[in-house]
Structures are given as C-alpha cells and as structure tokens.
C-alpha positions in Angstrom: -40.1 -32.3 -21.6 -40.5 -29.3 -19.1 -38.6 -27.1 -17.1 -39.3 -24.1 -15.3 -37.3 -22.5 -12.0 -37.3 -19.4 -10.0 -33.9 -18.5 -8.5 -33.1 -17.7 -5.0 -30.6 -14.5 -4.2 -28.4 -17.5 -2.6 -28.8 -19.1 -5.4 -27.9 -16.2 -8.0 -25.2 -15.6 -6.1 -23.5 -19.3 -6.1 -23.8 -19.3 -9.9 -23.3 -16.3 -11.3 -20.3 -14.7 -8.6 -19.2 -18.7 -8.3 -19.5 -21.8 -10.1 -20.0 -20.7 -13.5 -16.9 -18.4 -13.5 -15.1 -20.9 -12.8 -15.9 -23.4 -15.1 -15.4 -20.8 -17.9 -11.9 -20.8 -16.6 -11.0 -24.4 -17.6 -13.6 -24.4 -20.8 -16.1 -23.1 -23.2 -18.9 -25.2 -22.3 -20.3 -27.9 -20.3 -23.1 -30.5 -20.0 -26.1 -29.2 -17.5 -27.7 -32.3 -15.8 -31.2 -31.5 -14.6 -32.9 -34.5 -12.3 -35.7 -34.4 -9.5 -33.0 -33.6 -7.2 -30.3 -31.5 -8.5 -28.7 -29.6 -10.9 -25.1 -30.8 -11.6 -22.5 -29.2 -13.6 -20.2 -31.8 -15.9 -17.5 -29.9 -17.8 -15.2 -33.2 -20.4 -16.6 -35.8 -18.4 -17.5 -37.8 -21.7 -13.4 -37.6 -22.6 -10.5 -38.7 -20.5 -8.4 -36.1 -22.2 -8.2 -32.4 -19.8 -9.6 -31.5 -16.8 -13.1 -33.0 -15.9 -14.8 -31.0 -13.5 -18.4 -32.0 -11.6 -20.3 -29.7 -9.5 -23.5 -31.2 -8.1 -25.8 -28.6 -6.3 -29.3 -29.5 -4.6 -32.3 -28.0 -6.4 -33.0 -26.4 -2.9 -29.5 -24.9 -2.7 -30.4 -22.3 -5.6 -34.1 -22.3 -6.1 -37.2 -22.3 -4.5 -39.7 -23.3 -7.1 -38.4 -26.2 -9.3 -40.4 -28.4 -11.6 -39.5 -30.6 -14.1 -40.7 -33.7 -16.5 -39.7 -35.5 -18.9 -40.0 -39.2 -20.8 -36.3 -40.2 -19.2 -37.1 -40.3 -15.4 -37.3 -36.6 -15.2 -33.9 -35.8 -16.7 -32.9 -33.6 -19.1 -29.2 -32.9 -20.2 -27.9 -30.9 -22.4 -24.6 -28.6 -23.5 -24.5 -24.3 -23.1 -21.6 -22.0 -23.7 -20.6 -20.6 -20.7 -20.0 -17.2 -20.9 -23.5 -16.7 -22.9 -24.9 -17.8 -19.5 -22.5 -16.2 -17.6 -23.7 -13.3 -19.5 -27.7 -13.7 -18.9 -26.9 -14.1 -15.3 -24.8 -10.8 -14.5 -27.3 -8.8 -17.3 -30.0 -10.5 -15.4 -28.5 -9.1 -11.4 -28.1 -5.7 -12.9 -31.7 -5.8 -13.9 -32.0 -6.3 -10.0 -35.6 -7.3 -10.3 -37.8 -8.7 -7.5 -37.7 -12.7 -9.3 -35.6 -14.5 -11.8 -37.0 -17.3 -13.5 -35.5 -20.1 -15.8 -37.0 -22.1 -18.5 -36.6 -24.3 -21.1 -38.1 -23.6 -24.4 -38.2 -23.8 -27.8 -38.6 -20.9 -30.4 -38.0 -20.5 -33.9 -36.4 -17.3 -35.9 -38.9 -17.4 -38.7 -42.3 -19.8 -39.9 -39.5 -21.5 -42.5 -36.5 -22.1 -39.5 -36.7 -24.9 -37.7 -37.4 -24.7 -33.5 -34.7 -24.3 -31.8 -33.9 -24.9 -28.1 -33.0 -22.3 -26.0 -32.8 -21.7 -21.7 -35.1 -18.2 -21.3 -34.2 -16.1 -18.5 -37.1 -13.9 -17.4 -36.1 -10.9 -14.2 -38.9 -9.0 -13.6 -39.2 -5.6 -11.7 -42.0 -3.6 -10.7 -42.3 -1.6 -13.4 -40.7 -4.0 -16.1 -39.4 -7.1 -17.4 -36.6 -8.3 -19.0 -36.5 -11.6 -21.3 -32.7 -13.5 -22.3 -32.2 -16.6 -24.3 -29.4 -18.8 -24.2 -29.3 -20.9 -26.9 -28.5 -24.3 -25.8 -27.5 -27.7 -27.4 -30.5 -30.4 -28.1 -31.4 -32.1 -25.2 -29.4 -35.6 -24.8 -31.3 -38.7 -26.1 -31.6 -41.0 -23.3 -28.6 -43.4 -24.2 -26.6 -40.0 -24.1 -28.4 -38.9 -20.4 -27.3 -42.7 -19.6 -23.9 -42.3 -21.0 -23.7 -39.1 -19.0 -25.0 -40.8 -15.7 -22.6 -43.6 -16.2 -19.5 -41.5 -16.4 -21.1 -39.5 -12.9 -21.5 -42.8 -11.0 -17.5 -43.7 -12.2 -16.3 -40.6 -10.2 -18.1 -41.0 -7.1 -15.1 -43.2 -5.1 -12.6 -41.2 -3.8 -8.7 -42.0 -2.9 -8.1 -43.6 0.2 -6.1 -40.3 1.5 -7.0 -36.8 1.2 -4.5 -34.7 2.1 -5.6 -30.6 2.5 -4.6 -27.9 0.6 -2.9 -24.6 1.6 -4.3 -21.2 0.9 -5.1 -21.8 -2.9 -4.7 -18.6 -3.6 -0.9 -18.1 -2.2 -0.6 -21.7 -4.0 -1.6 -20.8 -7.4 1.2 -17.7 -7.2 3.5 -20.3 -6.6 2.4 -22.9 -9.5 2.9 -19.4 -11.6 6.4 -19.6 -11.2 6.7 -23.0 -11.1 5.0 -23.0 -14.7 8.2 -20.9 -16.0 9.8 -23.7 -15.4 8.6 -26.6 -17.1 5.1 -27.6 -19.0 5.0 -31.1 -16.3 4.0 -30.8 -12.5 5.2 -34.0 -10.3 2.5 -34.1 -7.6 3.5 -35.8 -4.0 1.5 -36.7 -1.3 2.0 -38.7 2.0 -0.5 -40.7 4.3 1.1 -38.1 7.1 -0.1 -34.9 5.5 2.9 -33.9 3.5 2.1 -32.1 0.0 5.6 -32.2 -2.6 5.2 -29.8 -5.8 8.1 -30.3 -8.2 9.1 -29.4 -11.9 12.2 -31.3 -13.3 13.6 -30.3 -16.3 17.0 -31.7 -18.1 18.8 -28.9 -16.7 16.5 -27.8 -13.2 14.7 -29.1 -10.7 12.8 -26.9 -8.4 10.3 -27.4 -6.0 8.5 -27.0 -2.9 6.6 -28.8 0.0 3.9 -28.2 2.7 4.1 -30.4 6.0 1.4 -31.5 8.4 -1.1 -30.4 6.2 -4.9 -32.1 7.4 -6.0 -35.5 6.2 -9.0 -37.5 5.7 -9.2 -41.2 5.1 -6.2 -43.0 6.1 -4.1 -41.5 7.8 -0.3 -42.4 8.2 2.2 -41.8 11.4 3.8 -38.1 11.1 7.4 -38.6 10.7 9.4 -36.4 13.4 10.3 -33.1 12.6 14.1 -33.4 11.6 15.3 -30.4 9.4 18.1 -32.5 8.6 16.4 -34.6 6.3 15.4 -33.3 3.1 11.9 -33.2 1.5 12.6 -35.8 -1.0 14.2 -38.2 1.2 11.2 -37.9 3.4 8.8 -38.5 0.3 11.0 -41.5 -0.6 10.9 -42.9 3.0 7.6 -42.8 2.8 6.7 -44.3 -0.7 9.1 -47.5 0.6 6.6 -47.7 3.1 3.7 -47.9 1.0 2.3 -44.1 2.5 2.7 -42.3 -0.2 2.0 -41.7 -4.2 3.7 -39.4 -6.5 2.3 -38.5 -10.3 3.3 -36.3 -12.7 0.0 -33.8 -14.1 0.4 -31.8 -17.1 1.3 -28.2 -15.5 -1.7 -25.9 -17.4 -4.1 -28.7 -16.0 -2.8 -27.9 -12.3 -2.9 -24.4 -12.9 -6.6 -24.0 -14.6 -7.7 -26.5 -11.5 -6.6 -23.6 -8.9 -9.3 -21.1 -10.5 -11.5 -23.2 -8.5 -11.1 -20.6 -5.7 -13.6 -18.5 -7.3 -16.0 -21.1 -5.6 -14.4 -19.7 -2.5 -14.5 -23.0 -1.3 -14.0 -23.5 2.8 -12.3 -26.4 2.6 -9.7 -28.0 -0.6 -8.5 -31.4 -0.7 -6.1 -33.3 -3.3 -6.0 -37.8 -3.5 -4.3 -39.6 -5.6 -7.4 -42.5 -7.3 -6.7 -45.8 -6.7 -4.4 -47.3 -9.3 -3.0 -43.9 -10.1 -6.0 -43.1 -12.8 -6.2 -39.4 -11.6 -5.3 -36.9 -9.2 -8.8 -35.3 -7.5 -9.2 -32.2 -6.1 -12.0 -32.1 -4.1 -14.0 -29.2 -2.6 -15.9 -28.2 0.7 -18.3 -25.6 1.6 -19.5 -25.0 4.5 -23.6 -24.4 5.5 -24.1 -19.8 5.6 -23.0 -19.0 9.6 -21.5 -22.5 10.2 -18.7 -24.7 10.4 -20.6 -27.6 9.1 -20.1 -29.1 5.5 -22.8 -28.4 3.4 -23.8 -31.5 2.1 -26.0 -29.4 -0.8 -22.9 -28.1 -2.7 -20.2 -30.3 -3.9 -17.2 -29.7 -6.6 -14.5 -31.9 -7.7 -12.0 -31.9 -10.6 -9.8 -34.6 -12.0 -6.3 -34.3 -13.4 -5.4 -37.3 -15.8 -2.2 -38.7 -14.7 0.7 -38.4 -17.3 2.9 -41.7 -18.1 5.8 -42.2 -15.3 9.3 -41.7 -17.2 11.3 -44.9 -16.8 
C-alpha cells in the first residue's frame, strides 16, 4: 500500500489550527481513514461508550497532490496519537517551508528490529529540509477497514429535527457552571426551535433555555410568546404533542462536545436520533468569502443517551 500527499496552506491551516485540536480535546487518538476521495477523521466510533466524533474532509479541501493504492479498494486505515501529529504539524508551520508533504512508510530502528509504520512529514525550504515521523498503528486488515466503514455508513441518517445552536462559545461558559451542579445534563429540544439545558439533582434543579432558535427538517408551529408560561410547561406542551424529545447526556460528554468550536464552525446544530439512540451535534462550514455550505468539510459528534429515571 502507498500514500503520498502535499498539503495546501488551506489545508495546513484546517488541520493543524482546527480539526486536530479538537479532537485531542475529547481523546488521545483516533482512526485516520484514507480512500480515493477523502480523508475522514473517526475518533470511538468502533465503541458505543463516549463521545464518537467523525470529520470527513475532501482530499481537495487540504491537498493538491494526493495519490494512494492499496489491495482494499484504495483504503488504508489506521490509528495515530494525536498530539504527536498535532506536534509534526505546528513544528512543521514553524519550519514555514515552501511545501509540506505526507507519506506513509515503513522504517526500522536497527537491521534486528522489525519495520515499523510510521506517517513522514517532509517541509522543505529553500535552503533546507526538515524530516518528522509519526509513528502510527498498523494499517487495518480489511475486515477492520470494513468494520470501520460499516460503523461510518450507521451514522450517516440524521434526526428528523435539527434545532441551532447559540453562540457555542457563550454556551460552553454556561455548561461550566451548570457542570458544578451535577455530573448529568437533561437535553430538550422542540420541533419550534426551543433548546432546554437542565441539571437536576436531589436537592437543585437549575437550568436554562434558548427560544426560536433556527431549524432544519421538520419543523413544528412556534408557540406564542407568553412570558407567563414557564419553560418547562412549554417543553411539556410540546412533548404531549409529539414535537419534542428530551434525553439526559452525561455532563463531561456535553462539555468535551463544545471544544468543537475550535473548528470555528459557521453553523452548529443539535437532533435528537430516532429512537433516542444519541444526541448529534452537527457542524457547518461555510465555502472561504461565502455564505454557502461547504459541502467539502463535515463534522459531527454523538452523545450516547443515558437511561431515563423512572
């Protein structure tokens, strides 16, 4: 199998300032899935335990030159601790050579050790070169790469209502203080656009709510503004009515989910999956100079649900 890739600046940039600080936020390593078309992040997609995060980011999003083969349909997978290639990247910008290259290879320490595989960044300058391996786990056998595929194509349907998120970083202050409260996070969220945060404890319950918020998918009548009627009796009037679902989400789940704003997303999004499996956050960028969704870049992350108390 063969890989080899040059980098675009854009493409530096989206990785390095972007996608792979994030990640690091919510865990030490991740699965890189390299096919014909893209390059897609998979961070505990295998395990239905913690946050699963998937970015998926078109080969022509972050290089220019991109080749790759292999026996399994031109796919390789395989796993990489994240802040060793957080590391090669930034040591690789402050080089601030002319063209950064990617690789996959295999070298070994000594004639007696065996090969080993590792990801070889090469920036070179005008004057010099400098060479960084990142030592990676063995590729995936192809029943693993299938495994792997099989657990992307399960996330690909999304809830039936999307309901937008408010500035995330004023909303992850807020889930700060919230997480003083209580380690469980009840999640509402209504077919009219209405987002209900809430921690309920045996002797507290706190909370907060966003109204009119946008939506996508189905989209349920706004209920008329009547300050008289409180938040929850609006989110139950609404869940009699079949417009609304409300989960409870383990609260450091919620709170690792917000560092997705060092994506600097242009668009957030949070669904409830049909049958209550997960709660999905999902994540929009628009195309450089536009207002248009950039169909190249995609990130979502999903929350398991925790059990309803009865």
């Amino acid at each position: 199998m063969k890989f080899k890739a040059a980098f675009t600046d854009r493409g530096v940039n989206i990785l390095e300032k972007r996608f792979v600080p994030a990640f690091e936020k919510i865990g030490k390593t991740c699965h890189v899935y390299l096919t014909r078309d893209h390059v897609i992040l998979l961070h505990n997609v295998l395990n239905s335990d913690g946050v699963q995060a998937i970015a998926q980011l078109a080969k022509d999003a972050i290089f220019d030159d991109y080749r790759i083969s292999s026996q399994n349909n031109d796919c390789i997978a395989f796993q990489v601790d994240l802040s060793l290639l957080l590391r090669a990247l930034r040591s690789s910008v402050a080089m601030d050579g002319d063209k950064l290259q990617v690789k996959l290879v295999k070298k070994r320490a000594s004639l007696t050790e065996k090969s080993m595989p590792f990801l070889t960044f090469e920036s070179k300058g005008y004057r010099s070169a400098i060479l960084q391996d990142v030592p990676i786990s063995p590729p995936l056998s192809r029943a693993d790469v299938a495994d792997l595929q099989a657990a992307l194509d399960a996330v690909q349907d999304l809830p039936p209502t999307l309901v937008g998120l408010p500035d995330l970083v004023a909303l992850q202050a807020l889930v700060e203080r919230l997480k003083a409260v209580g380690e469980v996070l009840d999640v509402g969220l209504t077919q009219a656009g209405d987002l209900f945060l809430r921690v309920i404890t045996a002797f507290v319950s706190i909370g907060t709510q966003f109204r009119h918020l946008r939506v996508l998918g189905i989209r349920g009548a706004a209920a008329p503004v009547d300050d008289t009627v409180e938040g929850s009796a609006r989110l139950q009037r609404a869940l009699e009515q079949g417009e609304a679902s409300v989960v409870k989400v383990n609260m450091k789940h919620f709170v690792r989910s917000l560092q997705c704003h060092l994506t600097k997303p242009d668009a957030c999004y949070c669904g409830v999956a049909p049958g209550n499996a997960c709660l999905l956050m999902m994540f929009q960028y628009f195309a450089p100079g536009t207002r248009l969704t950039d169909d190249s870049i995609s990130l979502q992350y999903r929350l398991p649900v925790l059990e309803q108390d009865d």
